[in-house]
VOBA-1610 file (N, C-alpha, C; in pm, whole numbers, padded with zeros to 5 digits, always signed):
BEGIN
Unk+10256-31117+04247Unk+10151-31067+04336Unk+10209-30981+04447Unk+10306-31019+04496Unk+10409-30964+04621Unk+10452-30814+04551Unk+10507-30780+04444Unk+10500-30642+04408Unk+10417-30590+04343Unk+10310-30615+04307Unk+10192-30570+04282Unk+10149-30496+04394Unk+10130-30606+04520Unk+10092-30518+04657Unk+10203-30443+04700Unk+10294-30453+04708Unk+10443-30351+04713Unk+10394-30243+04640Unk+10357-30240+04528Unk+10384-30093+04457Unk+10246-30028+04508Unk+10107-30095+04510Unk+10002-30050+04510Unk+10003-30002+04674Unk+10075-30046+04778Unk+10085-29970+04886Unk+10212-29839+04909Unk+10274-29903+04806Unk+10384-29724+04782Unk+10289-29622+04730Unk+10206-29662+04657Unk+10143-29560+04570Unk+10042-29482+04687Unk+09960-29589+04748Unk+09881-29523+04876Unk+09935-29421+04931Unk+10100-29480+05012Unk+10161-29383+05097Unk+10200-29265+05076Unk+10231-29292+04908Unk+10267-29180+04856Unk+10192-29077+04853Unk+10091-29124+04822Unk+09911-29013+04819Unk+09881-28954+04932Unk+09916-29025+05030Unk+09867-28999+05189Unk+09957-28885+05228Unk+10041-28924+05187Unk+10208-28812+05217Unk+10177-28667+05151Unk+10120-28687+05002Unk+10119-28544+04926Unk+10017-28471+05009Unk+09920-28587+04998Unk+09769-28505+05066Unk+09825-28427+05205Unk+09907-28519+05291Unk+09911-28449+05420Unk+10034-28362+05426Unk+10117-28342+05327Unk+10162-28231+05294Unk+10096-28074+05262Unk+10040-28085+05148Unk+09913-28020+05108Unk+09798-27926+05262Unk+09802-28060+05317Unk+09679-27999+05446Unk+09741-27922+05557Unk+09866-28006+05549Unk+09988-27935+05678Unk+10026-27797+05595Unk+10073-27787+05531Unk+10071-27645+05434Unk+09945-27555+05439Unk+09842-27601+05410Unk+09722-27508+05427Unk+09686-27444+05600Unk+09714-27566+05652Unk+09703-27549+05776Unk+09775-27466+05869Unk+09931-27491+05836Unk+10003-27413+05857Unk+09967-27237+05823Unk+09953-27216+05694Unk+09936-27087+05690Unk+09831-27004+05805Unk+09738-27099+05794Unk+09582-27083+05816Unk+09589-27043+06016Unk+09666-27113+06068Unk+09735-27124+06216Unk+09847-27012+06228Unk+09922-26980+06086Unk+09953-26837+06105Unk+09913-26698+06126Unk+09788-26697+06030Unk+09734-26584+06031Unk+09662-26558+06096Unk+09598-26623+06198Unk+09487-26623+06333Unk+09601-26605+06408Unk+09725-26612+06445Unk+09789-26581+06540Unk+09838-26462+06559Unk+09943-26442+06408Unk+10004-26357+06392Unk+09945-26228+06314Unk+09827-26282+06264Unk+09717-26172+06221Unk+09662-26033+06369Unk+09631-26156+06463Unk+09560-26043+06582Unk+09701-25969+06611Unk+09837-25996+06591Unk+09913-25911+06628Unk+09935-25791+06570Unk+09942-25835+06418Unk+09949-25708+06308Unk+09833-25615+06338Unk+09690-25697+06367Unk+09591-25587+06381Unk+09610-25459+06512Unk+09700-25540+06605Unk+09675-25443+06753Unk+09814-25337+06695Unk+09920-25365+06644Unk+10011-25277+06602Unk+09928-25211+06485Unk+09870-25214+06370Unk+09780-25095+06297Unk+09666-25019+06383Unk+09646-25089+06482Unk+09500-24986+06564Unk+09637-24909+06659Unk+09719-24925+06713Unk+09793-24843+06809Unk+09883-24735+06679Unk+09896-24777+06542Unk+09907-24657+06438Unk+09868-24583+06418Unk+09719-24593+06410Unk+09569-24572+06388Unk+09571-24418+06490Unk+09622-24491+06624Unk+09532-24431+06725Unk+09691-24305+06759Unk+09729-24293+06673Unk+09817-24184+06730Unk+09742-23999+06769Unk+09824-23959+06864Unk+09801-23808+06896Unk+09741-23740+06790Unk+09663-23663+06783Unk+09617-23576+06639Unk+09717-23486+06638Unk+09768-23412+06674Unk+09891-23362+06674Unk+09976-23403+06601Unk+10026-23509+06656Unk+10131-23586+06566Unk+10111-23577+06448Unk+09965-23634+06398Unk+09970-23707+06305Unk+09907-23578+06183Unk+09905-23463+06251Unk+09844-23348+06148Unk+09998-23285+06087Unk+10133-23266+06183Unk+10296-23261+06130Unk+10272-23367+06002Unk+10356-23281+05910Unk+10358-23365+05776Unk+10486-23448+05785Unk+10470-23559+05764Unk+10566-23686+05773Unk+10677-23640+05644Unk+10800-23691+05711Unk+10896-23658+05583Unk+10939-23785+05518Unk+10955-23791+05412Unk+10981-23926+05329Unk+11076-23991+05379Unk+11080-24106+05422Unk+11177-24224+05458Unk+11162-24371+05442Unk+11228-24387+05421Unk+11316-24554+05340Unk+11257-24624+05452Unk+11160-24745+05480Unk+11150-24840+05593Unk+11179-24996+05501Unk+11306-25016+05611Unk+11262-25175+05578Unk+11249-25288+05649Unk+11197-25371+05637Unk+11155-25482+05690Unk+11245-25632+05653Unk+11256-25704+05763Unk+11347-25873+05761Unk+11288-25957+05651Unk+11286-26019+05578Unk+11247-26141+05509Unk+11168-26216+05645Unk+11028-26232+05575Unk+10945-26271+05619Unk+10872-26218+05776Unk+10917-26083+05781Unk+10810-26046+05873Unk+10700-25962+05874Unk+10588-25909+05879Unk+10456-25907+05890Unk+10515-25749+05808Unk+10467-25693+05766Unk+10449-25549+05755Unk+10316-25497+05691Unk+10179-25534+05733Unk+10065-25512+05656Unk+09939-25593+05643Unk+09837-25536+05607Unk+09730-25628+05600Unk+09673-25593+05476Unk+09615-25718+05392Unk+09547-25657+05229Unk+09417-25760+05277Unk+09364-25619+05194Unk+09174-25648+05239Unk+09127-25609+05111Unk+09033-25708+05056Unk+08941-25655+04968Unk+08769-25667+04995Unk+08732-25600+05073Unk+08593-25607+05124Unk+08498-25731+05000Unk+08464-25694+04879Unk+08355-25729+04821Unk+08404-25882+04820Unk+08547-25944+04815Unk+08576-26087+04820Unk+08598-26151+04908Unk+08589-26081+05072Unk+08599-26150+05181Unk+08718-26165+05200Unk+08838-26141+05105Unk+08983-26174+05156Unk+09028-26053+05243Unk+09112-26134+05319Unk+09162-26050+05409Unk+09309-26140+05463Unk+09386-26078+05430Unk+09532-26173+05479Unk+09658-26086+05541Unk+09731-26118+05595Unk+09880-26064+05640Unk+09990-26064+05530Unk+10002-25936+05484Unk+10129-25925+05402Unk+10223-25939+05480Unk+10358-26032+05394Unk+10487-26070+05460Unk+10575-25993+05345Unk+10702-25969+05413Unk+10795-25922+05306Unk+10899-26084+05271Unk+10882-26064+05112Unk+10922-26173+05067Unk+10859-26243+05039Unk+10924-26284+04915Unk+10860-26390+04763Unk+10875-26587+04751Unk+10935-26594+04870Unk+11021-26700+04877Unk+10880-26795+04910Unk+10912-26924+04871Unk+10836-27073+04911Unk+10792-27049+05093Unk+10871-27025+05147Unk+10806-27056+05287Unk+10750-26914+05349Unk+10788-26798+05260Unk+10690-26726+05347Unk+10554-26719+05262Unk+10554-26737+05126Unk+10407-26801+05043Unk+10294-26872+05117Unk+10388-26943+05176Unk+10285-27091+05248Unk+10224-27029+05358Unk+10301-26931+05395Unk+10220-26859+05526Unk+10132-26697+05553Unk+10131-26687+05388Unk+10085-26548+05358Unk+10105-26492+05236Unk+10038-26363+05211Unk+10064-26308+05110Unk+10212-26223+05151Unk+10307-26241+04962Unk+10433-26217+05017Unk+10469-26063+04898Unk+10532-25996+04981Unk+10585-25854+04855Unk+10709-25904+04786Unk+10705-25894+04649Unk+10824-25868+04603Unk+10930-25725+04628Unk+11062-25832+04665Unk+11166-25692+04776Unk+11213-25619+04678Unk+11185-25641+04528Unk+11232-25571+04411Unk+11178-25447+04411Unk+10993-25476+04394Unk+10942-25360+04428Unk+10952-25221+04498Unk+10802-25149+04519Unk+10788-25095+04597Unk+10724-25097+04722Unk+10739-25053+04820Unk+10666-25015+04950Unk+10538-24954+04932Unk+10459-24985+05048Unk+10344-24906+05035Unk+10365-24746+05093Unk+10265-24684+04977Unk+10351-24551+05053Unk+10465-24465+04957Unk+10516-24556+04905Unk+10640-24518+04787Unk+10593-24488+04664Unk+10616-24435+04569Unk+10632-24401+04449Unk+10632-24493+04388Unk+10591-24575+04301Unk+10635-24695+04207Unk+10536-24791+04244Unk+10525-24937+04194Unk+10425-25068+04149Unk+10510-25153+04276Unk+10381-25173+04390Unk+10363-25231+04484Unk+10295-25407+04413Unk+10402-25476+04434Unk+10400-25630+04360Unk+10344-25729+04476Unk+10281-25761+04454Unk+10227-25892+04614Unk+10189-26027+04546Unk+10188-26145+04602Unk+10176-26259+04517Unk+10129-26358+04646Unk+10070-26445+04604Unk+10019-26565+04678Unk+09987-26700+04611Unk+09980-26770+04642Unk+09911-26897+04582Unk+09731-26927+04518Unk+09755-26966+04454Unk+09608-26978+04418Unk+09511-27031+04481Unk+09576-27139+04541Unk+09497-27260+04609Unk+09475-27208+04748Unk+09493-27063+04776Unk+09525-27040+04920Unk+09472-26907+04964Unk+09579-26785+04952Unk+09531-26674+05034Unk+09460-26581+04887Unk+09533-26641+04826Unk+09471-26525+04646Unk+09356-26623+04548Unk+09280-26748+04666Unk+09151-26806+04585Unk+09088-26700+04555Unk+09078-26623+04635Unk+08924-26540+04624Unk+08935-26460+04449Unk+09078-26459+04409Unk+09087-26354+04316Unk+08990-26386+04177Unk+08947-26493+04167Unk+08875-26594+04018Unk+08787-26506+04026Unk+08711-26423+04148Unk+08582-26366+04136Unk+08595-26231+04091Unk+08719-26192+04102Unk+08787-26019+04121Unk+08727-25968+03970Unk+08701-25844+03986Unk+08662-25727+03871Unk+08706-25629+03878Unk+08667-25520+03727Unk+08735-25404+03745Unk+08654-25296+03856Unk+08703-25243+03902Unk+08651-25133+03987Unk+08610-25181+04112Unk+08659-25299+04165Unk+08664-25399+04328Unk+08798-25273+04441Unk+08753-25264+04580Unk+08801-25179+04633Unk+08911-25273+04722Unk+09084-25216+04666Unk+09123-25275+04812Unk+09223-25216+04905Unk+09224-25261+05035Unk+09294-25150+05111Unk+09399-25234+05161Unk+09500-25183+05151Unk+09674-25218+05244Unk+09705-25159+05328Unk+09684-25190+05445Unk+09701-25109+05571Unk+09825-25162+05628Unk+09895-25018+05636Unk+09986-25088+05726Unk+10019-24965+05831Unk+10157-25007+05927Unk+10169-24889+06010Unk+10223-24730+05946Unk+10258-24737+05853Unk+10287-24627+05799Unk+10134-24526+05750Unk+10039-24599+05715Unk+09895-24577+05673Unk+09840-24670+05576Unk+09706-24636+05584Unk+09617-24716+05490Unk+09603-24637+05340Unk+09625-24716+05243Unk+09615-24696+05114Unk+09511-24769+05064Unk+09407-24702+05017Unk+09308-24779+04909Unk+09354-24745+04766Unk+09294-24898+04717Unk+09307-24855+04569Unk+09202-24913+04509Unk+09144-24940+04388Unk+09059-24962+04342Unk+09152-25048+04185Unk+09028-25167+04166Unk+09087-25228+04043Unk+09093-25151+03882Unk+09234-25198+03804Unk+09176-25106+03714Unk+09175-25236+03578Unk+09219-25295+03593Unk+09208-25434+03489Unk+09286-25538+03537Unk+09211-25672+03496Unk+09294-25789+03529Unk+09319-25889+03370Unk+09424-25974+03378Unk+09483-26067+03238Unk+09540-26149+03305Unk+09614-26236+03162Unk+09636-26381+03209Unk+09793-26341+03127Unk+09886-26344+03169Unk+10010-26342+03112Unk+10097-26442+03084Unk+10216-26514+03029Unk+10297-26664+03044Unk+10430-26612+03149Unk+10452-26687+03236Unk+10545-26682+03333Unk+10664-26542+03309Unk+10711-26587+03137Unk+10855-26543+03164Unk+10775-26336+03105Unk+10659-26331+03126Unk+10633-26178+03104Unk+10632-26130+03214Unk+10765-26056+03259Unk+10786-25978+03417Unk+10748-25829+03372Unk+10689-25771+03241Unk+10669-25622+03245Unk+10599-25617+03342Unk+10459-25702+03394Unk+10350-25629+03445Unk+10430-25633+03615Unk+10579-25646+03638Unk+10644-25652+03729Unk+10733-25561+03783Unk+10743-25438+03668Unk+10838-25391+03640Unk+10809-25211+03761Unk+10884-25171+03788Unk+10825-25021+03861Unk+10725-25003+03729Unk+10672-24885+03773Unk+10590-24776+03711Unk+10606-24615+03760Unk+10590-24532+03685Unk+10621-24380+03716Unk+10496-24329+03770Unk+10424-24387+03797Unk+10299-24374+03910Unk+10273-24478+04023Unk+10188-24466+04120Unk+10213-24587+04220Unk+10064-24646+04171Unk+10068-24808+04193Unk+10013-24854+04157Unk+10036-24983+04230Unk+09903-25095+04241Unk+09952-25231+04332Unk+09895-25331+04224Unk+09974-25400+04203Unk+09972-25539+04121Unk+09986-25661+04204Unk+09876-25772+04179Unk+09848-25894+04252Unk+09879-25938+04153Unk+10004-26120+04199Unk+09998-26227+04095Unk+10021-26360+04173Unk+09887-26417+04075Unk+09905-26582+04150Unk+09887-26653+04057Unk+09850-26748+04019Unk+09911-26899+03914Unk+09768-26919+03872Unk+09797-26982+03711Unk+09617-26939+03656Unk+09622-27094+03546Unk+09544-27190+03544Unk+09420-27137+03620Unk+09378-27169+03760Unk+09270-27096+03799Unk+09283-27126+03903Unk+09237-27308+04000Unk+09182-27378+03873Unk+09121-27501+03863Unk+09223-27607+03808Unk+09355-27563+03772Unk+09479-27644+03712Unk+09487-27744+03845Unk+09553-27862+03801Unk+09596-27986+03900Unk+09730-27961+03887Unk+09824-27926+03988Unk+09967-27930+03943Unk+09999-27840+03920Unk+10133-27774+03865Unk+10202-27639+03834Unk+10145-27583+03724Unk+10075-27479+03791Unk+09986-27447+03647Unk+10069-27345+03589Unk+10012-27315+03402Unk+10122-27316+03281Unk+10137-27122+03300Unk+10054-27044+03381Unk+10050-26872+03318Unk+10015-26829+03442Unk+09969-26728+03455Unk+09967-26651+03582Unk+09890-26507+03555Unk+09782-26566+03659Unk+09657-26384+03661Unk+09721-26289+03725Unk+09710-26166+03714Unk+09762-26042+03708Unk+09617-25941+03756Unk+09613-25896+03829Unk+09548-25764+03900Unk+09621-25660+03882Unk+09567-25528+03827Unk+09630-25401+03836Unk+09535-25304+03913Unk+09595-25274+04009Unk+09476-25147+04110Unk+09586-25007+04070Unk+09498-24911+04093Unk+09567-24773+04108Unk+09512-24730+04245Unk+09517-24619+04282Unk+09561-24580+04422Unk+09398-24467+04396Unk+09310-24518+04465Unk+09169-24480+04522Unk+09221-24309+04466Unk+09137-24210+04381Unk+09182-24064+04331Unk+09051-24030+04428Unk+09077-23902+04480Unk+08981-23816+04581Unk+08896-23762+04504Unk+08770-23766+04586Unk+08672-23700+04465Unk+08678-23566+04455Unk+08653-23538+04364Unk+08679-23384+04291Unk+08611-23319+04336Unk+08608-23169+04386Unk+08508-23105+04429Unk+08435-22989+04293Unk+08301-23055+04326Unk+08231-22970+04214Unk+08212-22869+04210Unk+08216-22778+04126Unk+08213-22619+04132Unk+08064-22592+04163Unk+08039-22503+04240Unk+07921-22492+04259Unk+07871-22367+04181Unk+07786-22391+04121Unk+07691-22299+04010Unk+07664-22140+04063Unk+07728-22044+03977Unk+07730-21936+04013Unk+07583-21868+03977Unk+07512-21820+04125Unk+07381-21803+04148Unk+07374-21669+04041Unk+07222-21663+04000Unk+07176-21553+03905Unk+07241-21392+03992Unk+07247-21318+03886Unk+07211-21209+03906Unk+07118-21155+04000Unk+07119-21075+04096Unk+07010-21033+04184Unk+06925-20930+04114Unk+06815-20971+04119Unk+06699-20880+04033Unk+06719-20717+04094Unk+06684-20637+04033Unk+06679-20481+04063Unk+06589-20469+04167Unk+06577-20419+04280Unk+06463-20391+04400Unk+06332-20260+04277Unk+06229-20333+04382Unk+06148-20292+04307Unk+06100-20124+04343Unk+06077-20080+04241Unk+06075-19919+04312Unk+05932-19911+04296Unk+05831-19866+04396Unk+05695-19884+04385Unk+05671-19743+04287Unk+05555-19749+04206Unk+05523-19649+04135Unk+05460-19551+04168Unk+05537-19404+04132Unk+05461-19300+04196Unk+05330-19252+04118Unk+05243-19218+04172Unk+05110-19199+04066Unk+05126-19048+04042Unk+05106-19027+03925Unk+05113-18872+03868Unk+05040-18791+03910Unk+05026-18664+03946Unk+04904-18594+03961Unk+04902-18456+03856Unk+04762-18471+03830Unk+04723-18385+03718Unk+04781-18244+03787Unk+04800-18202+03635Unk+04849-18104+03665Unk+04781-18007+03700Unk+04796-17859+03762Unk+04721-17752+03822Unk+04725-17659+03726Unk+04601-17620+03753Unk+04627-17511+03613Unk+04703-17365+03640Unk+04817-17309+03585Unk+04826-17215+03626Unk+04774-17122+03597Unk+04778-17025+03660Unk+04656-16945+03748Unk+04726-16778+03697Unk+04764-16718+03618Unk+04762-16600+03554Unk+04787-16480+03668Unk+04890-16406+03712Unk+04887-16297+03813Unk+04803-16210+03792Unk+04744-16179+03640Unk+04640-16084+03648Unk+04540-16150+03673Unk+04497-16273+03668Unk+04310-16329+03695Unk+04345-16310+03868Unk+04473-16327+03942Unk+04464-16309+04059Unk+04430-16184+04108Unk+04475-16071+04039Unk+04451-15927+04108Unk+04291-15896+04089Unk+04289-15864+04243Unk+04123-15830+04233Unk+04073-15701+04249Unk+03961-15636+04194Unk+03928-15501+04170Unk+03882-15478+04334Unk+03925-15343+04379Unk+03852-15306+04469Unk+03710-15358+04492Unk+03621-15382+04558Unk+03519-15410+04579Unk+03424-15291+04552Unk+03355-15293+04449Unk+03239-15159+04464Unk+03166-15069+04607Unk+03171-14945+04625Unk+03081-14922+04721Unk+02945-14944+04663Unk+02841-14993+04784Unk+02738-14966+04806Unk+02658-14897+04770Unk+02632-14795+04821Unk+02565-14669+04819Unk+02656-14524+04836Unk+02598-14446+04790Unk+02614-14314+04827Unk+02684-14258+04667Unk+02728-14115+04726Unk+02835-14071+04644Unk+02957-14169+04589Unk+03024-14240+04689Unk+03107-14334+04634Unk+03066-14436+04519Unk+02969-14453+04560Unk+02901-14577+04446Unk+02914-14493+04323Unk+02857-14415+04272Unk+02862-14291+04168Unk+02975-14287+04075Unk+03076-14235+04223Unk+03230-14167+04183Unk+03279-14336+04105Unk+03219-14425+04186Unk+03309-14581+04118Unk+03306-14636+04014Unk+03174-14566+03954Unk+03093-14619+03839Unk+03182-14575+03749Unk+03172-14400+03760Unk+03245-14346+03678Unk+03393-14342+03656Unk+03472-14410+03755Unk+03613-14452+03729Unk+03600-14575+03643Unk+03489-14658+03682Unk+03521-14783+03586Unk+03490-14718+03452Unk+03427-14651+03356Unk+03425-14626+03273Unk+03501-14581+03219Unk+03576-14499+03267Unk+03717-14394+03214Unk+03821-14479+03183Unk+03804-14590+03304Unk+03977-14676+03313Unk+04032-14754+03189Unk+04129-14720+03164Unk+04155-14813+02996Unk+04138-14939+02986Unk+04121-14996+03065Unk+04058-15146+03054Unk+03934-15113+02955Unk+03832-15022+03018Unk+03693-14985+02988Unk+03691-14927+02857Unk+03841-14860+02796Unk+03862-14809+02679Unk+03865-14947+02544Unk+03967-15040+02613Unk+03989-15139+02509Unk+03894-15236+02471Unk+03756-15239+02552Unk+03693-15327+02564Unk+03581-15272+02512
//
């Protein structure tokens, strides 16, 4: 009876211990990121808020790196409510306190497959709900990058391709699947985003032809009749009376008009 209750109160303590392991872990993170979160945010708004000047000079490519385990970023995916502090580094204790980059990878910003990972039970729950075409943004002080989802799978541990660079940039999320497993669960979900493409500008439709101006119509006018230089020439006017009247008569008779007719 004496180790019966011996073991059945080891077993309690033992439970009490995991559990408050478990809560101190959650808690812990949870007390990180309300702290050390409002800090990351006031260093991205004082990024944010640089000179326009400055920030219109085109930046020249450079190498930044960051300590094992300190802040460099924030990942947001609006439609799932997550929102957490990226840490650099993959390791157990900066996990517990955030989402962590693999230092293999790439940088945000860089050329190549931006790797981030979290726990299931923790900062990457929200992911069970995730779909293709979900928007998410990594802000950090260098700038904000959106990307958009382009497929998610379930892979077995020892498959590191979906880990590997890529010759395009691209951000890959991985956390432990399923997400309802008790214990070390057996495979691991996989998110693939690509990097938000600008929308294209549409050609705008080349307008008709401009119609011919209209020429109003001139109205014809009949034609005039022409008019003959001889119907114009007019005969002396006859005299009246007298001798002349006489003498006129008798010219009109003589005149070859008076002959042909």
């Amino acid at each position: 009876m004496r180790f019966t209750r011996a073991a059945g109160l080891a077993l309690c303590i033992g439970g009490l211990l995991l559990v408050g392991r478990g809560l101190f872990e959650v808690a812990g993170g949870r007390i990180y990121q309300e702290l050390h979160g409002r800090q990351v945010d006031r260093e991205l708004e004082i990024a944010t808020a640089l000179p326009q000047q400055a920030q219109s000079q085109p930046e020249q490519p450079r190498r930044v790196s960051y300590a094992l385990g300190s802040a460099i970023g924030r990942l947001e995916i609006p439609r799932l409510g997550l929102s957490a502090v990226v840490l650099e580094g993959s390791d157990t204790g900066t996990l517990r306190l955030g989402v962590g980059r693999l230092a293999s990878s790439s940088l945000p910003g860089e050329p190549g497959n931006v790797v981030l990972a979290a726990h299931r039970d923790t900062f990457f729950r929200p992911l069970r709900n995730i779909r293709a075409g979900d928007q998410i943004s990594l802000r950090t002080p260098q700038g904000t990058f959106p990307y958009t989802v382009d497929w998610t799978k379930v892979v077995d541990p020892s498959d590191t391709g979906v880990l590997q660079p890529t010759p395009a940039p691209s951000l890959t999320l991985v956390t432990c699947y399923p997400f309802s497993y008790i214990g070390p669960a057996p495979q691991r979900f996989i998110v693939r985003a690509l990097p938000l493409a600008a929308p294209k500008a549409t050609a705008m439709p080349e307008p008709p032809p401009a119609a011919p101006p209209l020429v109003p119509r001139r109205r014809l006018r009949k034609p005039q009749p022409v008019v003959a230089s001889v119907a114009i020439a007019e005969e002396p006017p006859a005299p009246r009376r007298g001798v002349k009247r006489v003498f006129h008569k008798l010219v009109t008779v003589f005149s070859p008009r008076a002959k042909m007719q």
